[in-house]
PDBQT receptor file of N, H, CA, C and O in Angstrom, charges set to zero:
ATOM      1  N   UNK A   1       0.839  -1.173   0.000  1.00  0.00    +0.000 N 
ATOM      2  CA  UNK A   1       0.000   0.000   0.000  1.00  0.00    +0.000 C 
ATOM      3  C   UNK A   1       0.884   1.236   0.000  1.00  0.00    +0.000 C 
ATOM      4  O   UNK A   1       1.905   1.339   0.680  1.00  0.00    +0.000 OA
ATOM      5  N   UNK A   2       0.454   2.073  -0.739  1.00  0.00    +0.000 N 
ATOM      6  H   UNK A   2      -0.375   1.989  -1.292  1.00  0.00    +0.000 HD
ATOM      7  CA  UNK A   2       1.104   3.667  -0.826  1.00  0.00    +0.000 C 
ATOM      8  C   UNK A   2       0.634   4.293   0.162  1.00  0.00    +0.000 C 
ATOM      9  O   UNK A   2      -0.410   4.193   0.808  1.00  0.00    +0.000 OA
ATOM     10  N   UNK A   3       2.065   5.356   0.238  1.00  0.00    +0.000 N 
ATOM     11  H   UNK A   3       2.913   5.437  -0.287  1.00  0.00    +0.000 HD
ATOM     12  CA  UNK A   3       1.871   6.415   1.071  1.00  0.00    +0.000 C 
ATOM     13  C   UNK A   3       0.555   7.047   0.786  1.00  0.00    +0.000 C 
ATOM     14  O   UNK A   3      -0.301   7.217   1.655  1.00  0.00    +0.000 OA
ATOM     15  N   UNK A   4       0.451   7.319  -0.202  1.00  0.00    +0.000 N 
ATOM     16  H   UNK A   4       1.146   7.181  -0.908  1.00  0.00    +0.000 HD
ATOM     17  CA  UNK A   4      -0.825   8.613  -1.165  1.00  0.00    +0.000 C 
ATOM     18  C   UNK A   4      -1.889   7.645  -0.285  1.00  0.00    +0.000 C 
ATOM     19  O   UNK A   4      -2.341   8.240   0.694  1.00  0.00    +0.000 OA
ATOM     20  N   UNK A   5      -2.307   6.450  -0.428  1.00  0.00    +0.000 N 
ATOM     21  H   UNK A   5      -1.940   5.967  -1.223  1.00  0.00    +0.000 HD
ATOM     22  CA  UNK A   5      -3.518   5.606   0.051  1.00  0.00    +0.000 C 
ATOM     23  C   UNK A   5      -4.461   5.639   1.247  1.00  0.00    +0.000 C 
ATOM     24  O   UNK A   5      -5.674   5.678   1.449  1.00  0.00    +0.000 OA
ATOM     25  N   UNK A   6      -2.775   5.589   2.284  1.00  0.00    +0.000 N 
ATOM     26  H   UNK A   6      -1.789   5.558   2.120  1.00  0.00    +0.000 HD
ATOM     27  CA  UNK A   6      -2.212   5.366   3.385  1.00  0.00    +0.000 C 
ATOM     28  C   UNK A   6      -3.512   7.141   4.462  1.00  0.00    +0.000 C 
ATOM     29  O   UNK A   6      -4.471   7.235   5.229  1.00  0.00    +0.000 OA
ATOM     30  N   UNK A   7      -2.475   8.107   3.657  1.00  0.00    +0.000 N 
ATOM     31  H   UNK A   7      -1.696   8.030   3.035  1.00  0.00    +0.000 HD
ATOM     32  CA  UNK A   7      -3.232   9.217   3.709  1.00  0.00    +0.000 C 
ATOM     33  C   UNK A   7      -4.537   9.970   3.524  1.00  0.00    +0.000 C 
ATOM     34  O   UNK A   7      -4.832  11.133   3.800  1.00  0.00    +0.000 OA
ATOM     35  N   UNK A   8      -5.316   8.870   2.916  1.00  0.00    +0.000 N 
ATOM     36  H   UNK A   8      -5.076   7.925   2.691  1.00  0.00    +0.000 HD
ATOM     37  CA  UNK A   8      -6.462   8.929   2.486  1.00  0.00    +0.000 C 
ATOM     38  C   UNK A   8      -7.673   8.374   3.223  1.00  0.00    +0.000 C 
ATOM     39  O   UNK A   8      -8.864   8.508   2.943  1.00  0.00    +0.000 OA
ATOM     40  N   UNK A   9      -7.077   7.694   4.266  1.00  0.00    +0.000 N 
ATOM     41  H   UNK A   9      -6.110   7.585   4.494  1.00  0.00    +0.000 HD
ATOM     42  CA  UNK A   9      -7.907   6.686   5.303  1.00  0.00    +0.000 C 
ATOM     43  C   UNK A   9      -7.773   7.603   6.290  1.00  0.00    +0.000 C 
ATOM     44  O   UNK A   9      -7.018   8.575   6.286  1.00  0.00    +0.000 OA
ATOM     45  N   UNK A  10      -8.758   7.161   7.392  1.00  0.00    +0.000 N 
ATOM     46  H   UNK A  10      -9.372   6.371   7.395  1.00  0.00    +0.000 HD
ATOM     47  CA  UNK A  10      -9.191   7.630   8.542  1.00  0.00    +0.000 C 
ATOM     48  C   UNK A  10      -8.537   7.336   9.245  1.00  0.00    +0.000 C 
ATOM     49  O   UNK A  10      -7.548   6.800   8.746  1.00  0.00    +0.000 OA
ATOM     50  N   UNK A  11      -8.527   7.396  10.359  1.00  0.00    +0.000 N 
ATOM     51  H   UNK A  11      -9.331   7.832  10.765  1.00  0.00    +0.000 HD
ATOM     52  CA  UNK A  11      -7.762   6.670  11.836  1.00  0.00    +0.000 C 
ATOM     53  C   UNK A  11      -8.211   5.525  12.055  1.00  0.00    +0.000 C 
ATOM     54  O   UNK A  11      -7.302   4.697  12.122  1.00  0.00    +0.000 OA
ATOM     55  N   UNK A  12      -9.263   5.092  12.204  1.00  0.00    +0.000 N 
ATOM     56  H   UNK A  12     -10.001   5.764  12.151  1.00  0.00    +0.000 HD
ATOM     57  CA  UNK A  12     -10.193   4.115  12.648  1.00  0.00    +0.000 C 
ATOM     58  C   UNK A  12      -9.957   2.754  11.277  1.00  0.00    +0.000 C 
ATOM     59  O   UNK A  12      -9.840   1.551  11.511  1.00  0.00    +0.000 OA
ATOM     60  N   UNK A  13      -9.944   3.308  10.111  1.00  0.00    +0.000 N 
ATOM     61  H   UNK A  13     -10.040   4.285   9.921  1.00  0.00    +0.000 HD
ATOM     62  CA  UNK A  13      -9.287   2.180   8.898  1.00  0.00    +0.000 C 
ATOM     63  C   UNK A  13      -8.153   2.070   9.128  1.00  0.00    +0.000 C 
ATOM     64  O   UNK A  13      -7.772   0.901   9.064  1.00  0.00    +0.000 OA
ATOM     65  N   UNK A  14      -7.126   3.054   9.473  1.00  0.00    +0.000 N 
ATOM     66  H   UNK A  14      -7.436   4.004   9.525  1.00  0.00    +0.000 HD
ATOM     67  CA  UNK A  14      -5.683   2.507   9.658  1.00  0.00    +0.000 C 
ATOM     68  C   UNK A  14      -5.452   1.878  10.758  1.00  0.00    +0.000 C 
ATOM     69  O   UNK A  14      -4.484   1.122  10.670  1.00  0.00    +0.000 OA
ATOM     70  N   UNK A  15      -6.117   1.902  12.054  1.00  0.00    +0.000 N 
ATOM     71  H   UNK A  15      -6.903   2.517  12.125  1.00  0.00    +0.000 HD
ATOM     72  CA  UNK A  15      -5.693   1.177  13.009  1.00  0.00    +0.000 C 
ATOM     73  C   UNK A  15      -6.353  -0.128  12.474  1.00  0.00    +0.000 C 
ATOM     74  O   UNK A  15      -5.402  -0.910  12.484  1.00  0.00    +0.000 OA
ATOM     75  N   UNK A  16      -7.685  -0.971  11.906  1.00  0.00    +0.000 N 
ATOM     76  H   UNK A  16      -8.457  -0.336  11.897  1.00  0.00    +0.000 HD
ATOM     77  CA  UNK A  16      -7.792  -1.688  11.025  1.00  0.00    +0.000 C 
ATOM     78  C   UNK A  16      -7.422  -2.211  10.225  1.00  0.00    +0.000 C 
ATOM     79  O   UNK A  16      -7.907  -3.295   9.899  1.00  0.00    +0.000 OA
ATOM     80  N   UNK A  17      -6.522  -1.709   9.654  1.00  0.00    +0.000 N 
ATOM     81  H   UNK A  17      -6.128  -0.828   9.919  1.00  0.00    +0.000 HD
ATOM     82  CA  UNK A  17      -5.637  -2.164   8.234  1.00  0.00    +0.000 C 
ATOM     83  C   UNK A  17      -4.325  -2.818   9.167  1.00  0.00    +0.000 C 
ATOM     84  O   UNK A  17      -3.746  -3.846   8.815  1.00  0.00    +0.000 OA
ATOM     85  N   UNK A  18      -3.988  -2.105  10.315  1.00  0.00    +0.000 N 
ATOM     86  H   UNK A  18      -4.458  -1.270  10.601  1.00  0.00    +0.000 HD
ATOM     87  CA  UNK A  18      -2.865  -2.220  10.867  1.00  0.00    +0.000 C 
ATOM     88  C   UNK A  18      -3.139  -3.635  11.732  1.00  0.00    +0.000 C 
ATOM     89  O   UNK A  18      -2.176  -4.400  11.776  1.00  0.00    +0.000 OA
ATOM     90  N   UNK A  19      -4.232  -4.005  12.347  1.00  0.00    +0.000 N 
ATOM     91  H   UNK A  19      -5.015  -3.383  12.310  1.00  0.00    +0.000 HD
ATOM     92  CA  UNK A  19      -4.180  -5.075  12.714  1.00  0.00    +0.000 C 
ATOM     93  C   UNK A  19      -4.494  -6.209  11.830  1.00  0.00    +0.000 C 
ATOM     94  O   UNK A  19      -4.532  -7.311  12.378  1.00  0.00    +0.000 OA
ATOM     95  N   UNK A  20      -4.662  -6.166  10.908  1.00  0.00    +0.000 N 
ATOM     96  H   UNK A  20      -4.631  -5.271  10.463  1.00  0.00    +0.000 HD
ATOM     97  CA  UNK A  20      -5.324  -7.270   9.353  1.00  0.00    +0.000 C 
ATOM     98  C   UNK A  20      -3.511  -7.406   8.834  1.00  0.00    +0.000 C 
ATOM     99  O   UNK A  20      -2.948  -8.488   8.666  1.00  0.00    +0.000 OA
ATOM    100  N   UNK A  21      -2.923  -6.196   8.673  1.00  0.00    +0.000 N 
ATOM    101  H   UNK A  21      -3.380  -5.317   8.809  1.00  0.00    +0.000 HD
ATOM    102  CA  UNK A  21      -1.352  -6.346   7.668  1.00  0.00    +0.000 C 
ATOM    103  C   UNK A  21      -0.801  -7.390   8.974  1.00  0.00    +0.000 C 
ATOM    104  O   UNK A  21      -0.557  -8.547   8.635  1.00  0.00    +0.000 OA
ATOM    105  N   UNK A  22      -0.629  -7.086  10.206  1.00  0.00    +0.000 N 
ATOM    106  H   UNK A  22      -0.827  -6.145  10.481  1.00  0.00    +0.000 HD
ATOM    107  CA  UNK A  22       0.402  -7.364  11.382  1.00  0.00    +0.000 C 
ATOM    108  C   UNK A  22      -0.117  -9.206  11.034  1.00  0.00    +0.000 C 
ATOM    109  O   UNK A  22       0.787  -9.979  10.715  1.00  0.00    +0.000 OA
ATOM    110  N   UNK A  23      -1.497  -9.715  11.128  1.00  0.00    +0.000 N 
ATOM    111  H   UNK A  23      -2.232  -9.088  11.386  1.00  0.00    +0.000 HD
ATOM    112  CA  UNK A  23      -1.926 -10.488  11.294  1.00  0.00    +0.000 C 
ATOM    113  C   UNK A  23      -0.985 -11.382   9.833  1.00  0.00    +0.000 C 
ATOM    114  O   UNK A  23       0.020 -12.080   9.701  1.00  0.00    +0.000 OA
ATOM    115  N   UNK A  24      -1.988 -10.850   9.040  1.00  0.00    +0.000 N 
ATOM    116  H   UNK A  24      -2.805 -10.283   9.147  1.00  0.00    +0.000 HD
ATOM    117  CA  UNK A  24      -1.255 -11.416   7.507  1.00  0.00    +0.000 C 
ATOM    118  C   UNK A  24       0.924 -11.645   7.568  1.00  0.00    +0.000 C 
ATOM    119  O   UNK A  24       1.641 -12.598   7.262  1.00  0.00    +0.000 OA
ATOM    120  N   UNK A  25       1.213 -10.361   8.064  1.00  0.00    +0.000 N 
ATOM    121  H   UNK A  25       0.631  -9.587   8.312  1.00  0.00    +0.000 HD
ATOM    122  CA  UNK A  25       3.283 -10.757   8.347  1.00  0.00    +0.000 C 
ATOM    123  C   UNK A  25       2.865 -12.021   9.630  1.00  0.00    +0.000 C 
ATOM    124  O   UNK A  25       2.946 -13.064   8.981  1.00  0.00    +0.000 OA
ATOM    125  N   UNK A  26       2.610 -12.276  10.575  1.00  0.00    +0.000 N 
ATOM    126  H   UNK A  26       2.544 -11.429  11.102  1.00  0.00    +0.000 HD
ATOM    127  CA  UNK A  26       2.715 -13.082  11.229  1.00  0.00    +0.000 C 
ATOM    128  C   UNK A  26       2.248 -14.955  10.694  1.00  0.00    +0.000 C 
ATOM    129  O   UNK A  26       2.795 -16.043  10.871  1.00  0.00    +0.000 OA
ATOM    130  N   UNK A  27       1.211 -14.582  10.128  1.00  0.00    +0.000 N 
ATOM    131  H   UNK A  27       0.767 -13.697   9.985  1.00  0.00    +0.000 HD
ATOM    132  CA  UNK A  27       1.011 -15.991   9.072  1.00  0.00    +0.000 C 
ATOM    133  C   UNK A  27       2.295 -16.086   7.792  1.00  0.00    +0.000 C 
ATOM    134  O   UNK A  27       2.553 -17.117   7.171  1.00  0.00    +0.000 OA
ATOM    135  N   UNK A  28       2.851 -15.013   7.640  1.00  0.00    +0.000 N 
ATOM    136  H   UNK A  28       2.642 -14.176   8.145  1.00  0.00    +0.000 HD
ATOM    137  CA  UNK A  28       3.518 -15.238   6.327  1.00  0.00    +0.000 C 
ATOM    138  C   UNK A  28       4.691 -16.006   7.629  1.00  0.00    +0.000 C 
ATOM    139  O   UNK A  28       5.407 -16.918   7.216  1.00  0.00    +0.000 OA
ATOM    140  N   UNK A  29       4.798 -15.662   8.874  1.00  0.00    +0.000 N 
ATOM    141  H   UNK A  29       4.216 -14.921   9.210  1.00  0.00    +0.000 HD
ATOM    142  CA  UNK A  29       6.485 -15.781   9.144  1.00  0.00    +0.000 C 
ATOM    143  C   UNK A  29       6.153 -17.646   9.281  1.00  0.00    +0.000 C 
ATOM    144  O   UNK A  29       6.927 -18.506   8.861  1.00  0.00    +0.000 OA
ATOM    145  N   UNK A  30       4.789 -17.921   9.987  1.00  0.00    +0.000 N 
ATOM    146  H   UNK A  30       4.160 -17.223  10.329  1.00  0.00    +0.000 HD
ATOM    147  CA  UNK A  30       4.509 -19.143  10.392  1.00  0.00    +0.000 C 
ATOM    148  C   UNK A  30       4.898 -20.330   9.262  1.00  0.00    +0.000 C 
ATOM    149  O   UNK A  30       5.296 -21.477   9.466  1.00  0.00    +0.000 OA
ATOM    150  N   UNK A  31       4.723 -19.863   8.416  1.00  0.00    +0.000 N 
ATOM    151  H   UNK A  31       4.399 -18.932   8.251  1.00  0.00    +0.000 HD
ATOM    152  CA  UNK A  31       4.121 -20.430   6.710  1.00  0.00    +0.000 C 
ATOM    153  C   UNK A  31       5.712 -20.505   6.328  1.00  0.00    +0.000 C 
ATOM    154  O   UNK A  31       5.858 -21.450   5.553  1.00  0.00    +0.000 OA
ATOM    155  N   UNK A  32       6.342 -20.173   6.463  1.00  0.00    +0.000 N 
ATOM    156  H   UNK A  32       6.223 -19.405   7.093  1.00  0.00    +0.000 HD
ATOM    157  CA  UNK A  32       7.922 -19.711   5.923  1.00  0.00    +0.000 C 
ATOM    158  C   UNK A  32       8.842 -20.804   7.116  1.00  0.00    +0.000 C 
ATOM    159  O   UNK A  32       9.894 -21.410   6.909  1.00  0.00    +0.000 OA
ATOM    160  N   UNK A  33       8.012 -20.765   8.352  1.00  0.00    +0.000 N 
ATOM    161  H   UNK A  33       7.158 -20.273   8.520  1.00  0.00    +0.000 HD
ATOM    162  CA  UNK A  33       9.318 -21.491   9.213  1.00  0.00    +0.000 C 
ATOM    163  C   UNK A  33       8.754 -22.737   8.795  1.00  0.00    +0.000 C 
ATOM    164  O   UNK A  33       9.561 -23.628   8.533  1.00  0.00    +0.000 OA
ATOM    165  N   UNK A  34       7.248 -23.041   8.650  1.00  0.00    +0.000 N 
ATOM    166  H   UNK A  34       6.591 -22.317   8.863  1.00  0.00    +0.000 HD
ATOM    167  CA  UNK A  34       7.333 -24.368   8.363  1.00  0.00    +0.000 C 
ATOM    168  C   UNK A  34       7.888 -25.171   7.303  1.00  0.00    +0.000 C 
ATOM    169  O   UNK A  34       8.572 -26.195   7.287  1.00  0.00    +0.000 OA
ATOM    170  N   UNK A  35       7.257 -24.197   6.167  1.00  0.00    +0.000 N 
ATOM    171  H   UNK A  35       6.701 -23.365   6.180  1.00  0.00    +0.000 HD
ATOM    172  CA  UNK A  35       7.831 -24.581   4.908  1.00  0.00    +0.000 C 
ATOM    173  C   UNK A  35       8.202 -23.501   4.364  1.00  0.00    +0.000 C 
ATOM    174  O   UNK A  35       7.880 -22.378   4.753  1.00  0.00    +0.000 OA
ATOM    175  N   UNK A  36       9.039 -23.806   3.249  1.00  0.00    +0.000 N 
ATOM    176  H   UNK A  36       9.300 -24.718   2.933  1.00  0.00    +0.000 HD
ATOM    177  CA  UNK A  36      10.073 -21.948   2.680  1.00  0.00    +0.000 C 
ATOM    178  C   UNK A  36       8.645 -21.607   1.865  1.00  0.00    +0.000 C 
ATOM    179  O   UNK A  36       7.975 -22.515   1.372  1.00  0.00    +0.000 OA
ATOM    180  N   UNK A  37       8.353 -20.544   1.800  1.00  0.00    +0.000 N 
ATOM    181  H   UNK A  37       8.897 -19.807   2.200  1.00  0.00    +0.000 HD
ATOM    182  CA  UNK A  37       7.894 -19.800   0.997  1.00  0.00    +0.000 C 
ATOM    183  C   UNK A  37       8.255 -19.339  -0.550  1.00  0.00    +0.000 C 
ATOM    184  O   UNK A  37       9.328 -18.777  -0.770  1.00  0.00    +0.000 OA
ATOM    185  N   UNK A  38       7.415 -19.573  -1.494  1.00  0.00    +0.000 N 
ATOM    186  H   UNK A  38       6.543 -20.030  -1.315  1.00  0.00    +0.000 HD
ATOM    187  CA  UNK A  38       7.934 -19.742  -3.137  1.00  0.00    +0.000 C 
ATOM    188  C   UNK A  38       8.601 -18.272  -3.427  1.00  0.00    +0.000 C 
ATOM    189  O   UNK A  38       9.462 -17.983  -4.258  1.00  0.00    +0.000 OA
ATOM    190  N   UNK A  39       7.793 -17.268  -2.283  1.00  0.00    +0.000 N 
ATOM    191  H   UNK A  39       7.094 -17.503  -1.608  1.00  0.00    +0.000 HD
ATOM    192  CA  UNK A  39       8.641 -15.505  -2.912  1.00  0.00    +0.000 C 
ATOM    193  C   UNK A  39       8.730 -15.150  -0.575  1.00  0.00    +0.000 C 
ATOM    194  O   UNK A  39       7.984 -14.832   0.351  1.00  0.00    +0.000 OA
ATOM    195  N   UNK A  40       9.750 -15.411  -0.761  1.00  0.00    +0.000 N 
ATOM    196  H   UNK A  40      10.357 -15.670  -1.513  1.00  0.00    +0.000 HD
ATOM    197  CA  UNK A  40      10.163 -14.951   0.809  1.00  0.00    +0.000 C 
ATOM    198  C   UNK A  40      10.373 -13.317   1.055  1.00  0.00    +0.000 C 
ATOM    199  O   UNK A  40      10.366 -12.789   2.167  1.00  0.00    +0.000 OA
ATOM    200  N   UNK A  41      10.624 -12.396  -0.634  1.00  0.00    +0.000 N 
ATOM    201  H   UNK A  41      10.630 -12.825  -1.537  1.00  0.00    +0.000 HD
ATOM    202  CA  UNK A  41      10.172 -11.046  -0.540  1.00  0.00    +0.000 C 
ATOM    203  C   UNK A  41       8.858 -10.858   0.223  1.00  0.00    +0.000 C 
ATOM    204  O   UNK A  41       8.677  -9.749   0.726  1.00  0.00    +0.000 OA
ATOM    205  N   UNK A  42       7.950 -11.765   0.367  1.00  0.00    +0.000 N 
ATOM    206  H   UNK A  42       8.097 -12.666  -0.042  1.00  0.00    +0.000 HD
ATOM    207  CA  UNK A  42       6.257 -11.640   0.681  1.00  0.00    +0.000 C 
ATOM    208  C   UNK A  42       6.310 -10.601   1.848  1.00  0.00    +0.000 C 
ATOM    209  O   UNK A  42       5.779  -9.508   2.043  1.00  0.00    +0.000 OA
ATOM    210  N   UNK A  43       7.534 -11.737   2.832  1.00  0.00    +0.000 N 
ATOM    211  H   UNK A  43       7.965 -12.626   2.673  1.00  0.00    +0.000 HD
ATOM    212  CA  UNK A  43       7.383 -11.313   4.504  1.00  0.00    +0.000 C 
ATOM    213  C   UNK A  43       8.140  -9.424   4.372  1.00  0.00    +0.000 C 
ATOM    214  O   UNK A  43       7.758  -8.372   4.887  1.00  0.00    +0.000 OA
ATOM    215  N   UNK A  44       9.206  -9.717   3.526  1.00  0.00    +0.000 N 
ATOM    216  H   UNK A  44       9.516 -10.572   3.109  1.00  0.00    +0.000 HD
ATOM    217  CA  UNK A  44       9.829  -8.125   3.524  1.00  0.00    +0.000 C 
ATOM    218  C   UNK A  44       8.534  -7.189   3.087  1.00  0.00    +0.000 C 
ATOM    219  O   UNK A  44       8.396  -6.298   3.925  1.00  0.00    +0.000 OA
ATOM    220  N   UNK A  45       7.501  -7.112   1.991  1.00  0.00    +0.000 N 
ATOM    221  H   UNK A  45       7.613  -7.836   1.311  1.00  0.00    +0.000 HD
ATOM    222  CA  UNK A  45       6.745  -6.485   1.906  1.00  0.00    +0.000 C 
ATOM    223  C   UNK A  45       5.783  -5.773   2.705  1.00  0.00    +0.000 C 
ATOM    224  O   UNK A  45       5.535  -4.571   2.801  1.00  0.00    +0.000 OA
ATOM    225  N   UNK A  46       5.195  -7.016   3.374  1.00  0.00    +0.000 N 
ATOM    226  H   UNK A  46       5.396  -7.992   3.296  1.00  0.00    +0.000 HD
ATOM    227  CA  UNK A  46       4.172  -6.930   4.566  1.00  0.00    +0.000 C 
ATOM    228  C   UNK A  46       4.834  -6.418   5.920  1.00  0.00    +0.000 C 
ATOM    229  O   UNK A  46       4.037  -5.977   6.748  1.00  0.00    +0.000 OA
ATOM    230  N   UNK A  47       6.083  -6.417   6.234  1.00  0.00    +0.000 N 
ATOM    231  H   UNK A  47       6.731  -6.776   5.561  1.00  0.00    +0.000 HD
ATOM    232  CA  UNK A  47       6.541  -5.869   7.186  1.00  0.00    +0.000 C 
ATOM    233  C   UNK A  47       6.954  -4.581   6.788  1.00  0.00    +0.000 C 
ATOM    234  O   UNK A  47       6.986  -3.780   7.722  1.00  0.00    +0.000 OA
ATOM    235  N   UNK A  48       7.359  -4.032   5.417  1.00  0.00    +0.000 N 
ATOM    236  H   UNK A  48       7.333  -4.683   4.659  1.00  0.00    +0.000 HD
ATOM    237  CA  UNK A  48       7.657  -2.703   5.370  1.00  0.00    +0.000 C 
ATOM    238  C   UNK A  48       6.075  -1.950   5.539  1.00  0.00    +0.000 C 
ATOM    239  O   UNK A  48       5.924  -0.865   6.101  1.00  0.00    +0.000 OA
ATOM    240  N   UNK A  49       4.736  -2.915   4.820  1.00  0.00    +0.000 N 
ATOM    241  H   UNK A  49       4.859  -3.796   4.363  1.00  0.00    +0.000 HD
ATOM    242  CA  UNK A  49       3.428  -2.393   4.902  1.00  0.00    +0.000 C 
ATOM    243  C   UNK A  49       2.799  -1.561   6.626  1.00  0.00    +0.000 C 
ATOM    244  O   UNK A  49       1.999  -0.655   6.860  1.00  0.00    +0.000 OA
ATOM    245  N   UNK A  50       3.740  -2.529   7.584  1.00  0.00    +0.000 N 
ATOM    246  H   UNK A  50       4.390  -3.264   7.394  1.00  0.00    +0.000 HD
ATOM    247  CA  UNK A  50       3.507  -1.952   8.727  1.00  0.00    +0.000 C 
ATOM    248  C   UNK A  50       3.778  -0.965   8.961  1.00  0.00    +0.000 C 
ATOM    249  O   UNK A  50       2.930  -0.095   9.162  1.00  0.00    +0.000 OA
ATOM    250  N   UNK A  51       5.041  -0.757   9.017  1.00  0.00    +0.000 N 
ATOM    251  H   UNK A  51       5.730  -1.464   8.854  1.00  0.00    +0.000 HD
ATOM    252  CA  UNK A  51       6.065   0.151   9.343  1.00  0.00    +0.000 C 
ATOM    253  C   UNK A  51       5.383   1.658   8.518  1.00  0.00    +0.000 C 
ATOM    254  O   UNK A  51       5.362   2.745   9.097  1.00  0.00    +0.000 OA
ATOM    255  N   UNK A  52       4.953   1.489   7.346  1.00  0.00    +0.000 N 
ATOM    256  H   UNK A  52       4.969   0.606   6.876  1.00  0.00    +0.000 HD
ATOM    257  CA  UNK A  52       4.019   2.498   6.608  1.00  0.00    +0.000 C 
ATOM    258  C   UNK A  52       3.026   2.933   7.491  1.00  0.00    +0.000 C 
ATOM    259  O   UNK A  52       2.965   4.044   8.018  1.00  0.00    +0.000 OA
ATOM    260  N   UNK A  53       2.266   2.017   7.620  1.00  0.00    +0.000 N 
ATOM    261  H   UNK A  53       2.315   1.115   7.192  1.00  0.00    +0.000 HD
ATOM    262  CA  UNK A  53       0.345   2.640   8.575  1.00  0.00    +0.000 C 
ATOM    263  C   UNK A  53       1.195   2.445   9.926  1.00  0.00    +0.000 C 
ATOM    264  O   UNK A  53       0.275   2.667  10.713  1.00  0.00    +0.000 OA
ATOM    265  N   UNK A  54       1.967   2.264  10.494  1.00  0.00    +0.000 N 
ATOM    266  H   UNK A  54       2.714   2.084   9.854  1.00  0.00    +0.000 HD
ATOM    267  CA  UNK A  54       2.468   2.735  11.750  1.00  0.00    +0.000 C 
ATOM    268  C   UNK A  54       2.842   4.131  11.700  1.00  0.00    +0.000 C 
ATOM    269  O   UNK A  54       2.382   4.999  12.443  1.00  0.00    +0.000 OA
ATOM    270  N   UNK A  55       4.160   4.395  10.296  1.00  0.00    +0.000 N 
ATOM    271  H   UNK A  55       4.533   3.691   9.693  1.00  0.00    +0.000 HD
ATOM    272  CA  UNK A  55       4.676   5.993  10.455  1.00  0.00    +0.000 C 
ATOM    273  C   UNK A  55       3.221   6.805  10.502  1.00  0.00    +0.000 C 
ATOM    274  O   UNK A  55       3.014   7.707  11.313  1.00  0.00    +0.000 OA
ATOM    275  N   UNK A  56       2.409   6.436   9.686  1.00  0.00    +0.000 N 
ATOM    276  H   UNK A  56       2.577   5.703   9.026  1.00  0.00    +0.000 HD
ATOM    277  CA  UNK A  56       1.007   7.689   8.899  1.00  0.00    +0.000 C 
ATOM    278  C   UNK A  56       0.258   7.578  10.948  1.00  0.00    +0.000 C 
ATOM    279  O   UNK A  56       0.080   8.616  11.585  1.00  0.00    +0.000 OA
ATOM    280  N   UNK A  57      -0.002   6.331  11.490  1.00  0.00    +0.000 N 
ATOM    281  H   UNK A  57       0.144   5.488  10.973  1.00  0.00    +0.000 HD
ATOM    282  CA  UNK A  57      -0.126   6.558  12.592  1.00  0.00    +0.000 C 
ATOM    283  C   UNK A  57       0.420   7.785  13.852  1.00  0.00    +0.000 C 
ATOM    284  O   UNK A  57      -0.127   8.660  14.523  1.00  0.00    +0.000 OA
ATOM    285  N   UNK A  58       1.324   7.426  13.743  1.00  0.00    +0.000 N 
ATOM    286  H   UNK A  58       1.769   6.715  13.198  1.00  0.00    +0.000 HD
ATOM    287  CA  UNK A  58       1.990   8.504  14.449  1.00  0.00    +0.000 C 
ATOM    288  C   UNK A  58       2.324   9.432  13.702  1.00  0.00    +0.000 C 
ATOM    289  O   UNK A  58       2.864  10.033  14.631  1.00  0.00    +0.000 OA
ATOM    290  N   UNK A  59       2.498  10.125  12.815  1.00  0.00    +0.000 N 
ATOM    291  H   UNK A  59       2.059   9.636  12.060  1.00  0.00    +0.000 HD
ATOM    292  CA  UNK A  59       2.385  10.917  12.220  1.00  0.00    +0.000 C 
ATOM    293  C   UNK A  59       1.307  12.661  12.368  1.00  0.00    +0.000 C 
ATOM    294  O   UNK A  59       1.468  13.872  12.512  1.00  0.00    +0.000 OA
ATOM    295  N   UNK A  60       0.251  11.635  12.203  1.00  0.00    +0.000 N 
ATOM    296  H   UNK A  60       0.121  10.651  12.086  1.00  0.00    +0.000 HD
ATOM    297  CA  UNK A  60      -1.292  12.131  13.082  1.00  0.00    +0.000 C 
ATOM    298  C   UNK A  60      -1.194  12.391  14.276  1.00  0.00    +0.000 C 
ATOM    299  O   UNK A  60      -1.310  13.553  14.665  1.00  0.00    +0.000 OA
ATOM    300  N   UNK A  61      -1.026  11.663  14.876  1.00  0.00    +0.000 N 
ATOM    301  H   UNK A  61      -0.932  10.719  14.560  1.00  0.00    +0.000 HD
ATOM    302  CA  UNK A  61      -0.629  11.550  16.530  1.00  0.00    +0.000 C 
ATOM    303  C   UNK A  61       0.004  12.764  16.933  1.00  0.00    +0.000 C 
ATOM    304  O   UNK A  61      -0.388  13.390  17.918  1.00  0.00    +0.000 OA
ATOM    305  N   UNK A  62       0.954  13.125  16.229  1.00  0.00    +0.000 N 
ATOM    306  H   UNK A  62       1.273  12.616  15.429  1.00  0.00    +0.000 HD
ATOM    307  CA  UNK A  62       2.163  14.665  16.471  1.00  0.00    +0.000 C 
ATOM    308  C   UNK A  62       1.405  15.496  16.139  1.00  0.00    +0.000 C 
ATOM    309  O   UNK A  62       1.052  16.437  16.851  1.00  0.00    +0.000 OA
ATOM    310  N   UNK A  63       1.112  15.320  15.231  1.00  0.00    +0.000 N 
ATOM    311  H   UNK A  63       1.400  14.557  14.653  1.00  0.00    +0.000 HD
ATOM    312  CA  UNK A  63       0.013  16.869  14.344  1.00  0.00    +0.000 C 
ATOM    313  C   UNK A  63      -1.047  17.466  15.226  1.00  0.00    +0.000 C 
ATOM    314  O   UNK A  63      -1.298  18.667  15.124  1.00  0.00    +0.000 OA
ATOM    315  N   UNK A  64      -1.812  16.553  16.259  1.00  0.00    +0.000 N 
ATOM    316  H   UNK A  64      -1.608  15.577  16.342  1.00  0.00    +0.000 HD
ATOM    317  CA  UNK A  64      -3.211  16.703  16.711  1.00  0.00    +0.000 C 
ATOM    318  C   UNK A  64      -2.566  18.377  17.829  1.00  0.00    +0.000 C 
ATOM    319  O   UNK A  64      -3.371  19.014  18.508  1.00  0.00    +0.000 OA
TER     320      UNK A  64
């Protein structure tokens, strides 16, 4: 997900999105220790996805 996207949501969708992405990296890590994963980029994606609706999180947070 893009920044531009990211910015376009509410608080209430990003803290939403943020617990659905966290959920989804934690199945990718499960899925990977058991068996390798065909694109192991997956887990780098979904963990940079956090780190995104976390910054836009706090981000807001400073501004208020």
């Amino acid at each position: 997900m893009k920044m531009k996207e990211l910015k376009e949501l509410d608080v209430k969708a990003l803290a939403e999105k943020l617990e659905s992405e966290k959920a989804q990296l934690n199945q990718l890590k499960l899925n990977h220790s058991v068996a390798p994963l065909e694109n192991p980029s997956q887990i780098k994606a979904a963990r940079r996805n956090v780190a995104r609706i976390e910054t836009e999180l706090r981000q807001r947070e400073l501004n208020k």
